[in-house]
N, C-alpha and C positions, 0 to 999 in steps of 0.2 A: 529468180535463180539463174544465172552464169551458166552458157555452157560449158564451162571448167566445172563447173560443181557438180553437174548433170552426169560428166561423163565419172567425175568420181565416185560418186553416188551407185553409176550402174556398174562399175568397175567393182565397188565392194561389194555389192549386191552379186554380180557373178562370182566373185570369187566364195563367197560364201556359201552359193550352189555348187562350184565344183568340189569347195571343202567337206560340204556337207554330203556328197556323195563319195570323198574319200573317207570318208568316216563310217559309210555305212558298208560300202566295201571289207573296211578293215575288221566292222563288227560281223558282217556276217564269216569271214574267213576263220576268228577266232574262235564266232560261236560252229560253227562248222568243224576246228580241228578238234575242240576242247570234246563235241559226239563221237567224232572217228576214237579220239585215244580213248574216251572211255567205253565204247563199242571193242576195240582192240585188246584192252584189258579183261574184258570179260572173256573174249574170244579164245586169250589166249591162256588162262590163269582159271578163270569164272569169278573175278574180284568184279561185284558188282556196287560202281559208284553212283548215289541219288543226289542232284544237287534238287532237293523241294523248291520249287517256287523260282526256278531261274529266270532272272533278267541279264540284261546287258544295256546300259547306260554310259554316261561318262560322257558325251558331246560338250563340244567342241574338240578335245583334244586327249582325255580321258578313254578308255577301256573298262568298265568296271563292273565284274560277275556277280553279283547278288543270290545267295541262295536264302532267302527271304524263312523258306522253312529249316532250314538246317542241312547241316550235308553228312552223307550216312558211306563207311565204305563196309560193304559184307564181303567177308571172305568164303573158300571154296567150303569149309568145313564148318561155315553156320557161326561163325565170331567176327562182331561185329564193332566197329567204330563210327563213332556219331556224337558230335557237335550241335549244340545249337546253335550257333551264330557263326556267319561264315562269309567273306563277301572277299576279291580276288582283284585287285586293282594294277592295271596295263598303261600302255600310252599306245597312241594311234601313231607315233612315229617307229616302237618298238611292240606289234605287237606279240612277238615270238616269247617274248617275256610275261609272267604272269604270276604278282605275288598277294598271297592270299593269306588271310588274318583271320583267326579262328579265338571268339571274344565271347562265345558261350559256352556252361557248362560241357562239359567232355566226359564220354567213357567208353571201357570196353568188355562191352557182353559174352563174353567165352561160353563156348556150344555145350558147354555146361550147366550153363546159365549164371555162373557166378560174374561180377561184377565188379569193374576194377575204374573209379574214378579218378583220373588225370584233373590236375588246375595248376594254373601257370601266368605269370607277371605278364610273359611274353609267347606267345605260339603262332608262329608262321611256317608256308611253306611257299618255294619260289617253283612255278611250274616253266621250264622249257622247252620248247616246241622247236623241230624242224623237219625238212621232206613231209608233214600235213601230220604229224602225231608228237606226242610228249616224249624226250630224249632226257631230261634232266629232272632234278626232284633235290632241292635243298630246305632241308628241316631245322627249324631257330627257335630254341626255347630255352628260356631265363625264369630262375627259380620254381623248374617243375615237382610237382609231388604225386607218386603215384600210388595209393593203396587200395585194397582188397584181401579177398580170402586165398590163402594158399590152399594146397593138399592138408588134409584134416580140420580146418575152417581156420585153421592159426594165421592171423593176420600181418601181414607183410607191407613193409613200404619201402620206395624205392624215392631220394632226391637227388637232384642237380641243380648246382646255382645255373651258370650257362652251358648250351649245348648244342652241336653241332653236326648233321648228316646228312652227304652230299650220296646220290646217287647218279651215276652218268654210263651211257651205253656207250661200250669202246669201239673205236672207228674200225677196226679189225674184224668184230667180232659183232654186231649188232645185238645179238641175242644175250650177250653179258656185260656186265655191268663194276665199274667200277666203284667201289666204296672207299669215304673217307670220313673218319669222323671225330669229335673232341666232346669230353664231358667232363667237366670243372665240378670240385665241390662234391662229390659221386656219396652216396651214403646209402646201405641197407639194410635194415632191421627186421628181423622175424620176433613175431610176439615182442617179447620182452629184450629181446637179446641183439644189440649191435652188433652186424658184421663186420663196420669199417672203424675202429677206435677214431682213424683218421684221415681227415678228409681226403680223396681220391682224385686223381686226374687221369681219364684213360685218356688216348690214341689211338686210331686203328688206320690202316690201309688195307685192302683187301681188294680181291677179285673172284664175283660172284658169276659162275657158270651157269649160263638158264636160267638168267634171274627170273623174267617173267613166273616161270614155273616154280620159282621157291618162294615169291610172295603170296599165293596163293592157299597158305593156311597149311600145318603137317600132313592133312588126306592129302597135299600134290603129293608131297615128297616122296612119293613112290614113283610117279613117273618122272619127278625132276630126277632122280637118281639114273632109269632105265635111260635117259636121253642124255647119261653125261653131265649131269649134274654136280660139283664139285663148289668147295669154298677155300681161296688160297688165302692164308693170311702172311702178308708180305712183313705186316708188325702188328701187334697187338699188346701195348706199353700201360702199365699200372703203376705211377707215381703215385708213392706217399708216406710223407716223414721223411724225405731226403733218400728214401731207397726205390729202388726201380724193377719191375716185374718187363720182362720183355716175350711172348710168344708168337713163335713163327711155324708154320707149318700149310699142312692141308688136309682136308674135312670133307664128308661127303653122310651119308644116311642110308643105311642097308633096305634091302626090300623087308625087311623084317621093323623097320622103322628104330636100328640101331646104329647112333651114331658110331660112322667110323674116322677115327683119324691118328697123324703120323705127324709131331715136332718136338720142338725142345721149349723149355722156359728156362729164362736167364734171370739171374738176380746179381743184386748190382744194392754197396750199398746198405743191408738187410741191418746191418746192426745198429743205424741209426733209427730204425723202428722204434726200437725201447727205449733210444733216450729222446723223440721226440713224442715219444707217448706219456714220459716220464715229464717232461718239460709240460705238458698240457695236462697235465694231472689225472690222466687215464693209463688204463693196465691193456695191451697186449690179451686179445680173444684168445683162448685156447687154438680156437683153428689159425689164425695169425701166427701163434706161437708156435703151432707146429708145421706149419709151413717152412718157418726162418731153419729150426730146427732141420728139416728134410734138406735145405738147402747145404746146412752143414757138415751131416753127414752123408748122404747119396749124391751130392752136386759132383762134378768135376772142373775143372780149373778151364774158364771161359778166355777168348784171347785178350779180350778187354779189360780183364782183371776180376769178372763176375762170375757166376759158377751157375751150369748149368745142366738140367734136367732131361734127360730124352722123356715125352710123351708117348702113350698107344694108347687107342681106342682101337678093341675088335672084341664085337660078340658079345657087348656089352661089357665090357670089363675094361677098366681104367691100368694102364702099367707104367708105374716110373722107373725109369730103368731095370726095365726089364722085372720089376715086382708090384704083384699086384696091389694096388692103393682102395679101389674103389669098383663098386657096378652100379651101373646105370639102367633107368627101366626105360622102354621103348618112346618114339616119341608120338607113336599113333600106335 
């Protein structure tokens, strides 16, 4: 053997030691921040996240979280979500990044005890981290289906071909959270009865005040309220059949656990409902049909050329211009 080969030789050989302590470095900071944020989340909400059976893997170059037994997240008021399969794959050059694949049965146990199972082509979530805790949270699911028992055991489903939900802490305001979100394909059924003749595509942007304290299940929402709690929606958009639902406003939850809130909804569009409902060989819901209707007569003349609705919510009671439509029962 050459001392050219020799000194190669321990050349890789060292590098491979220094690599390999930058690898373990990176694993211990990740598995270190991934305890603090969910230490932090309990802390601050009481969402408590179990990943069973954690590892961290992925050497040479790899970062990869394994939750071998499944990953469980319980909320403050005893409703719970939980996966069986779950495992979170990173790079050792980025590990602030963290996206995670969730490939087992799924559902969600409501502190009722009723039972609401989620299955989906695709479900993921991308976690990102910085200053030593989780700052981001984007949710990816392609051809989800969600069913279960509603109020009086009448069964309810909810689909989406793709879907889309970004959560991010604003640099202003650390304690609120910017929301953004898309859902393709939307469709929901009670018992027997479609609510969407036709396929749906919401939009949302929003800004959630105190978020921490609103994901933590309706028992928070009393003190997410007392602390300033509020939900501004900058747009809230419902395309389908070529007509467009637009709402904007701001929302928040009484101590009494009644939604309160103050916008308008815009329509744009409406009377291509029927004849693309007509072109697909389906009839216009009654509730569809009188929505278009409401717009026709109570709307007023939008600048965009669509007509729209002033919203209230106070005291449980729903007001469209200024008369009453609807009440609503508590949310705790």
């Amino acid at each position: 053997m050459t001392r050219t080969t020799r000194w190669a030789l321990w050349t890789i050989v060292a590098v491979a030691i220094l690599w390999t302590g930058v690898w373990f470095g990176a694993r211990w900071w990740l598995g270190d921040t991934i305890h603090k944020s969910i230490a932090d989340l309990s802390a601050r909400n009481g969402v408590v996240i179990d990943c069973t059976g954690e590892t961290i893997s992925g050497w040479p170059f790899q970062l990869i979280v394994n939750c071998d037994g499944g990953l469980s997240a319980t909320l403050s008021d005893g409703g719970k979500f939980t996966t069986a399969g779950a495992h979170g794959e990173g790079s050792v050059f980025n590990p602030h990044r963290l996206d995670f694949h969730f490939d087992g049965s799924t559902s969600y146990a409501a502190p009722d005890g009723r039972r609401f199972d989620l299955t989906a082509s695709e479900l993921t979530a991308s976690i990102g981290f910085a200053d030593g805790l989780a700052n981001r949270l984007a949710l990816r699911t392609v051809d989800l289906s969600a069913t279960g028992p509603l109020a009086g055991s009448t069964e309810g489903k909810l689909t989406m071909g793709r879907s889309e939900l970004l959560l991010a802490r604003t640099a202003e305001r650390p304690e609120d959270a910017d929301i953004a979100a898309t859902a393709d394909n939307l469709g929901i059924a009670v018992g027997g009865t479609t609510l969407t003749p036709l396929p749906v595509r919401l939009t949302l942007a929003a800004t959630l005040a105190e978020a921490d304290m609103a994901t933590g299940g309706p028992a928070a929402l009393v003190g997410w309220k007392a602390a300033g709690g509020k939900l501004t929606l900058h747009r809230l958009a419902a395309e389908l059949g070529g007509a467009t639902l637009a709402l904007s406003g701001e929302g928040t939850v009484s101590e009494t656990g009644l939604v309160e809130a103050d916008g308008k909804v815009t329509g744009r569009d409406l009377n291509a409902l029927a004849v693309a409902a007509a072109a697909g060989g389906r009839s216009l819901t009654p509730e569809v049909a009188g929505l278009v209707m409401a717009f026709v007569f109570m709307g007023t003349a939008a600048d965009d050329g669509g007509r729209s609705i002033g919203l209230k919510i106070a005291d449980g009671v729903v007001s469209a211009n200024g008369r009453e439509i609807a009440r609503l029962a508590p949310l705790f």
